[in-house]
N, C-alpha and C positions, 0 to 999 in steps of 0.2 A: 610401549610398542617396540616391535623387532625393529631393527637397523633395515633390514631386508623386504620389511613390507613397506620401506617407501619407496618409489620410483623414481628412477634416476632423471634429470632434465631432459636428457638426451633421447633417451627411452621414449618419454613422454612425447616429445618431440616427433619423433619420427612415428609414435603409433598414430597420433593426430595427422599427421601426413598419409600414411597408409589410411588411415578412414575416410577424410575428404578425399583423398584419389579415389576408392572405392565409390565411394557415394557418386560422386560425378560421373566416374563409369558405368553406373548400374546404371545414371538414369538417362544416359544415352545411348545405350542400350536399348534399354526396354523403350524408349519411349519411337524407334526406330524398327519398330517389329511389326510386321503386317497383320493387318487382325486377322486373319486366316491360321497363322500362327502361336495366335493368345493362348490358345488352349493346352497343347505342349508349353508353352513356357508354365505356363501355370501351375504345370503338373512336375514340371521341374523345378520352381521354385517353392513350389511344398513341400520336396525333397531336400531340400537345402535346409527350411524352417526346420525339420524334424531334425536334422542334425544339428542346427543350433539349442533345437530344446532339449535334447540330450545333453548335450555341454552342458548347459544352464542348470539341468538338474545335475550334474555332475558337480557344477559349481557350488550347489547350492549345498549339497550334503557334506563338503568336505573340510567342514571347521574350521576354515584360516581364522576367522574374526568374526564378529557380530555384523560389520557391515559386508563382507563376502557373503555370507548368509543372506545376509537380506536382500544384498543385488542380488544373487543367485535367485531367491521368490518373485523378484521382482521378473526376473529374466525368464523364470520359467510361467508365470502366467502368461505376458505379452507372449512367447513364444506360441503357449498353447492359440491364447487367442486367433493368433498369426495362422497355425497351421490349419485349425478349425473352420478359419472365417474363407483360408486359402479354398479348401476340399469344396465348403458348400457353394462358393464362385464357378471353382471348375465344373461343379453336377449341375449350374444352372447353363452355366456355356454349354455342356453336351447336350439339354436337354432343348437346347433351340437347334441344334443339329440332326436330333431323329426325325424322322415323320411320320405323320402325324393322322392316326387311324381314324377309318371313316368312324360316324356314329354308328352302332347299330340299329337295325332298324327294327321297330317292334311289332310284330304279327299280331292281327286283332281278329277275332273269330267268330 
């Protein structure tokens, strides 16, 4: 292996920091949002997903190593799932929001 594909402690260190600070902040966030407002975030956080699965397939096509590849596949399916599972949420959220046609009725003669 390269000198360079390993991660310095420090590196390491402080990315693990940036992620648990992430993480804490996202879910105090969201979990602070009024359900009125689900559906925008929603629709922004599958914007978000889609640029992660872009990275991921970026990652994934770019040969550093066998295991870059592999996180990369790894990264781009969850993603897809992620943005997939996202979209079909938010069309059922709008779809409690329309209203909602009478039957019609049927003419007998």
């Amino acid at each position: 292996m390269q000198d360079e594909a390993f991660m310095n402690p420090a590196v390491l260190i402080a990315s693990i920091y940036v992620f648990a600070l992430a993480a804490f902040l996202g879910y105090q966030v969201i979990s602070r949002v009024p359900p009125l407002l689900h559906t925008p975030l929603m629709a922004a956080t599958n914007a978000i997903s889609g640029i992660s699965l872009i990275g991921s397939i970026v990652i994934a096509g770019s040969h550093h190593s066998r295991l870059a590849t592999a996180l990369g596949f790894i990264a781009v399916t969850t993603a897809t799932i992620n943005v997939v599972g996202g979209f079909g949420i938010t069309d059922r959220m709008l779809k409690m929001f329309q209203k909602r046609q009478p039957a019609a009725k049927v003419v007998q003669k």
